[in-house]
VOLUMTI-663080 format. One record per residue (C-alpha): residue number from 1; residue in one letter; x, y, z. Coordinates in steps of 0.5 Angstrom, whole numbers. Layout:
N
+-------+------+-------+-------+-------+
! lumfi ! lofi !     x !     y !     z !
+-------+------+-------+-------+-------+
!   NUM !    A !     X !     Y !     Z !
...
+-------+------+-------+-------+-------+
//
This chain:
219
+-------+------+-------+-------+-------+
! lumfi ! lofi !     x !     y !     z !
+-------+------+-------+-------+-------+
!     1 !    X !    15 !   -25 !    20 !
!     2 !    X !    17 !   -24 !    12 !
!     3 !    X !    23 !   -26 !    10 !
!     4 !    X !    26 !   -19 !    10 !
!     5 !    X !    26 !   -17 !    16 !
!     6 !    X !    32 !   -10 !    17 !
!     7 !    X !    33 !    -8 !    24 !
!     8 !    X !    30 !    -1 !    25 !
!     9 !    X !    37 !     2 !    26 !
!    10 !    X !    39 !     0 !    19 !
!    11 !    X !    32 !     4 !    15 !
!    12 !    X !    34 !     8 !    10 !
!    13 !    X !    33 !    16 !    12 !
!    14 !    X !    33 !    18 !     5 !
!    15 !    X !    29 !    14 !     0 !
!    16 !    X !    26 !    15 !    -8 !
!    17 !    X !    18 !    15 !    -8 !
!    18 !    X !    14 !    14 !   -13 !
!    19 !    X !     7 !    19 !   -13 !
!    20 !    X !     2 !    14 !   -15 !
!    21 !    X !    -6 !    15 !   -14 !
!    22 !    X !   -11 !    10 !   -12 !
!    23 !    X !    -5 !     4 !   -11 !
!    24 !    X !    -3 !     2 !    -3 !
!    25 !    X !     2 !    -1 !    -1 !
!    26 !    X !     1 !    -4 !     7 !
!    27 !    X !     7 !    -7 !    11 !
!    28 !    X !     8 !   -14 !     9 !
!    29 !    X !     3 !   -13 !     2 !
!    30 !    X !     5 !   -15 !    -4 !
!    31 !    X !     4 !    -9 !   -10 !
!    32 !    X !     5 !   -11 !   -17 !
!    33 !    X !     8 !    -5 !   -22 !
!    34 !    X !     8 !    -4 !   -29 !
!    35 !    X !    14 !     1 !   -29 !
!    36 !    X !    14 !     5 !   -36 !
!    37 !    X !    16 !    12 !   -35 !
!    38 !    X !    24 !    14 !   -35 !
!    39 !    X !    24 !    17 !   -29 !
!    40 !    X !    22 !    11 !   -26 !
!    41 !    X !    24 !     6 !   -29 !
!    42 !    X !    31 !    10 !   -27 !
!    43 !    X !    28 !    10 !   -20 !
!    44 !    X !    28 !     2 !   -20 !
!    45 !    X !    35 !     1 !   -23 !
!    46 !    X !    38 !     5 !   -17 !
!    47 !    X !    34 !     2 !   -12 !
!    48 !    X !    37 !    -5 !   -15 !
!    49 !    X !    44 !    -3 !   -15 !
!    50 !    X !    43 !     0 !    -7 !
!    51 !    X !    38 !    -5 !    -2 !
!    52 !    X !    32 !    -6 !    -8 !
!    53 !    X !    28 !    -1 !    -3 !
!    54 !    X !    23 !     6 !    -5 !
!    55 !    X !    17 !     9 !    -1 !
!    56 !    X !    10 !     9 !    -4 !
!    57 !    X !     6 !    15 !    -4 !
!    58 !    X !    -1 !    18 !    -6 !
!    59 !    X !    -2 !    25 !    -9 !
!    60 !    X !    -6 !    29 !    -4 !
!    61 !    X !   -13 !    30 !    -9 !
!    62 !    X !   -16 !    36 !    -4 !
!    63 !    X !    -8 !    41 !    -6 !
!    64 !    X !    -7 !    43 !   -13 !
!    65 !    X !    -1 !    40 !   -17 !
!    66 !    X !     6 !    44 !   -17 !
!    67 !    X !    12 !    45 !   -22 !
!    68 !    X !    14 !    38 !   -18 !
!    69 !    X !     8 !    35 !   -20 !
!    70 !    X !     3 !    33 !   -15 !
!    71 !    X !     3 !    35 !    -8 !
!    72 !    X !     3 !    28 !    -4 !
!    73 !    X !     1 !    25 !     3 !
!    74 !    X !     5 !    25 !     8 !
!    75 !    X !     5 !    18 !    11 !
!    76 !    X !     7 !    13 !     6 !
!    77 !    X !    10 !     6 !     7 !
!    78 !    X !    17 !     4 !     4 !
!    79 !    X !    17 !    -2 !    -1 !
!    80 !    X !    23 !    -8 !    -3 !
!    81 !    X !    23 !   -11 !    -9 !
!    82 !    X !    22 !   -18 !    -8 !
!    83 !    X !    21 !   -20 !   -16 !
!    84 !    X !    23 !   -16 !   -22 !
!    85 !    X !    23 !   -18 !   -30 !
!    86 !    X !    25 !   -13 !   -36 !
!    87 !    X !    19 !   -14 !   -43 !
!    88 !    X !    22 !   -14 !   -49 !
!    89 !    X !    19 !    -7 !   -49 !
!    90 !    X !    25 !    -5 !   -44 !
!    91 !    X !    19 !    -5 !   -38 !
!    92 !    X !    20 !    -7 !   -31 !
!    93 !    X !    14 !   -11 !   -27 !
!    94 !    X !    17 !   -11 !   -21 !
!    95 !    X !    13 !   -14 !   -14 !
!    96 !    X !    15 !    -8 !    -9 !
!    97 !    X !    13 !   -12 !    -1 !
!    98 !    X !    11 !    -7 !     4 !
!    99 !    X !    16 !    -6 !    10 !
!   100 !    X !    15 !     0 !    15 !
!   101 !    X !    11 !     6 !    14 !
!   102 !    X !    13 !    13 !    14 !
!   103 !    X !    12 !    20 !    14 !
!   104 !    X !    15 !    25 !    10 !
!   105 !    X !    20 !    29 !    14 !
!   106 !    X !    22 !    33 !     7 !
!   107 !    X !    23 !    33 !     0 !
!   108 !    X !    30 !    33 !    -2 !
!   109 !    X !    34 !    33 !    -8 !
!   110 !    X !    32 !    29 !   -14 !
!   111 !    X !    36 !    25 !   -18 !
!   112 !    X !    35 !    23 !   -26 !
!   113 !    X !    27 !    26 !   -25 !
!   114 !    X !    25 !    22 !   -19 !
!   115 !    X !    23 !    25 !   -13 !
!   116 !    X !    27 !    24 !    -5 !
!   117 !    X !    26 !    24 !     2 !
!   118 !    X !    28 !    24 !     8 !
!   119 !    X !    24 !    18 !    12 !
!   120 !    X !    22 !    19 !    19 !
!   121 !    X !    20 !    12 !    21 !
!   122 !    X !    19 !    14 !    28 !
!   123 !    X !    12 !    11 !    32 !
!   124 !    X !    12 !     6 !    27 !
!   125 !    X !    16 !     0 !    30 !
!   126 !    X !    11 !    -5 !    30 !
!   127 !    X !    10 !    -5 !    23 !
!   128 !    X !    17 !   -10 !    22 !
!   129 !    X !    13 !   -14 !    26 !
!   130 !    X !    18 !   -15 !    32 !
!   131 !    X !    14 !   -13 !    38 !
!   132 !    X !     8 !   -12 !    41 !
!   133 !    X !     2 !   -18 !    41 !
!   134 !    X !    -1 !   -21 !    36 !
!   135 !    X !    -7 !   -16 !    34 !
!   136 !    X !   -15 !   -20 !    35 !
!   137 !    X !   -18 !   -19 !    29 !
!   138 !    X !   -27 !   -20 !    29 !
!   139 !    X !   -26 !   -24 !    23 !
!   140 !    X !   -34 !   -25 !    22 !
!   141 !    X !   -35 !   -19 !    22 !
!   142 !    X !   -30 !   -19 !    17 !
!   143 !    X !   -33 !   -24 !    12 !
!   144 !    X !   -40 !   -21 !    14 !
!   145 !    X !   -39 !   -15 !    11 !
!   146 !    X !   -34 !   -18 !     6 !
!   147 !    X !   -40 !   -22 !     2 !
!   148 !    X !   -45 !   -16 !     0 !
!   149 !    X !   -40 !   -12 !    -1 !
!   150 !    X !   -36 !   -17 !    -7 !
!   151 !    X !   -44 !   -18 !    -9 !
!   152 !    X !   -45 !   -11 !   -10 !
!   153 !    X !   -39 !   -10 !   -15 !
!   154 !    X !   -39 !   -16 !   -18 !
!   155 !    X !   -33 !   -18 !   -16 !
!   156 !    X !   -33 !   -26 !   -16 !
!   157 !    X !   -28 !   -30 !   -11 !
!   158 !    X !   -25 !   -36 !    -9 !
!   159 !    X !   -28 !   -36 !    -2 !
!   160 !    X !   -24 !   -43 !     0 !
!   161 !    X !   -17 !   -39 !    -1 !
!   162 !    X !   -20 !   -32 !     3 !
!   163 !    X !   -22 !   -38 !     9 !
!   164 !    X !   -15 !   -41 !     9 !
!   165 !    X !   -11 !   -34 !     9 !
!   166 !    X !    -9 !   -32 !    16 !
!   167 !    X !   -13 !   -25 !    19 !
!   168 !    X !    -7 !   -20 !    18 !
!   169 !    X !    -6 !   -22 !    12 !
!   170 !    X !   -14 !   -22 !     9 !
!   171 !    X !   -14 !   -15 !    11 !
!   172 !    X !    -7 !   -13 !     8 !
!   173 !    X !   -10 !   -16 !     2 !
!   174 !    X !   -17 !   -13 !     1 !
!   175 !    X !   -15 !    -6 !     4 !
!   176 !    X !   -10 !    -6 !    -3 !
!   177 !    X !   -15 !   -11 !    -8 !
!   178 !    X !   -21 !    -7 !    -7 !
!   179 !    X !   -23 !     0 !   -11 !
!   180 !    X !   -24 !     5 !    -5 !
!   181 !    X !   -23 !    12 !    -6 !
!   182 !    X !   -16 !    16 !    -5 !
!   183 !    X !   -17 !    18 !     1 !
!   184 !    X !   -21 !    12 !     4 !
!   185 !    X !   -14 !     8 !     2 !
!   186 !    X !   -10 !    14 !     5 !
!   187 !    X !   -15 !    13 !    12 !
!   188 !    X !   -14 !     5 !    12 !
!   189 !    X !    -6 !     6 !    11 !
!   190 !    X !    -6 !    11 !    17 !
!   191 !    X !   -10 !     7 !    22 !
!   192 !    X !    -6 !     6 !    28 !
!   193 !    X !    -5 !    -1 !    28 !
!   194 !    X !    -8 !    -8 !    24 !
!   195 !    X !   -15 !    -8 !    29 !
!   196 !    X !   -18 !    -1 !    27 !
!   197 !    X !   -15 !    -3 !    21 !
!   198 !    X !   -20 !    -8 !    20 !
!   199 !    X !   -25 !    -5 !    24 !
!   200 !    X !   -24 !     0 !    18 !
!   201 !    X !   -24 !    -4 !    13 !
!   202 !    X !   -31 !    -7 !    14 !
!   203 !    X !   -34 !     0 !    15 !
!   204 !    X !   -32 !     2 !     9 !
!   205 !    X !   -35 !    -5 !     6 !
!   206 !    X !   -41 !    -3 !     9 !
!   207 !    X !   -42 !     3 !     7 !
!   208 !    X !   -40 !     2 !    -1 !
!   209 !    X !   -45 !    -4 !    -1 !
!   210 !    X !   -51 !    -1 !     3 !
!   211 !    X !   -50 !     5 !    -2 !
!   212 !    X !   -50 !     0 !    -9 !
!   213 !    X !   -56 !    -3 !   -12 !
!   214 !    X !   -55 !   -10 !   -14 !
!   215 !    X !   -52 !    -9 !   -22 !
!   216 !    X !   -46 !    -5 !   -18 !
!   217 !    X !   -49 !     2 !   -20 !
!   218 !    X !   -49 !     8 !   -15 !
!   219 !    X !   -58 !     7 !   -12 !
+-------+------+-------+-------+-------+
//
């Protein structure tokens, strides 16, 4: 269980999110952000000063921009900054952890040019990781697909540190580290539970490696 573990009850209903394509936040992964823009170096200084939490969102690439700014899923996952540091320059690289997931009720009133919403966390309890068993993970499977999927790309890893981390985390791990399209990312984040997570997550390896030829280009 992490170390931040909030009830259920005391989840925030409205929460700032943060619109960005391409990076996935999974309960109990850990995403680090280089905040630059105003807008969102505001969101995170008001999140510091009230229970350090936002939500992560991916812009929805099948509808068109607004006024607003991109139309966004409506499944996200609520993050906590766990770290921060300011630069000389006056950013802020923060560690936002993964807590629950979400589904975006509506968009509210913004404040200081980031967007709101109202969170309903319902049906994703288990995501605090306070119920339900231990979830059984084919972690052969997982490895199998694993190697030729990183030969493929090119993407050199410390195999003793992947066999040393426990089943839920490596999947957590390797659905936010690995270059999958929006909407695969969006799929992976939606999966019902950790077990079709995976199952997921190795059919998508297994799909990418088969269709790239050895250098990592498109056969």
């Amino acid at each position: 269980m992490p170390a931040f573990h909030p009830a259920f009850e005391d989840l925030p209903a409205e929460i700032p999110i943060f619109p960005l394509s391409g990076a996935l936040l999974l309960p109990e992964g850990r995403l680090p952000l280089n905040i630059f823009e105003p807008r969102y170096l505001a969101m995170v200084e008001d999140s510091l000063g009230s229970g350090r939490m936002f939500g992560m969102v991916q812009g929805d690439p099948a509808l068109p921009k607004t006024a607003a700014g991109s139309q966004v899923y409506r499944v996200g996952c609520l993050g906590r900054v766990s770290s921060f540091a300011e630069t000389d320059d006056g950013r802020l690289l923060i560690t936002l952890t993964g807590v629950i997931r979400f589904r975006i009720a509506e968009e509210i009133a913004g404040r200081r040019g980031y967007r709101r919403v109202r969170a309903d966390y319902a049906g994703y309890a288990a995501d605090l990781g306070v119920e339900g068993p231990k979830p059984q993970l084919d972690r052969e499977a997982l490895l199998g697909a694993l190697r030729p999927y990183f030969r493929a790309r090119g993407i050199e890893a410390n195999w003793e540190a992947v066999e040393n981390t426990p089943d839920a985390m490596l999947v957590t791990t390797l659905c936010m580290v690995c270059p999958f399209e929006v909407v695969e990312k969006q799929a992976l984040l939606e999966a019902a539970g950790a077990e079709e997570r995976a199952r997921m997550l190795i059919a998508l390896m297994q799909m990418d490696s088969h269709g790239m030829a050895p250098e990592g280009r498109p056969s």
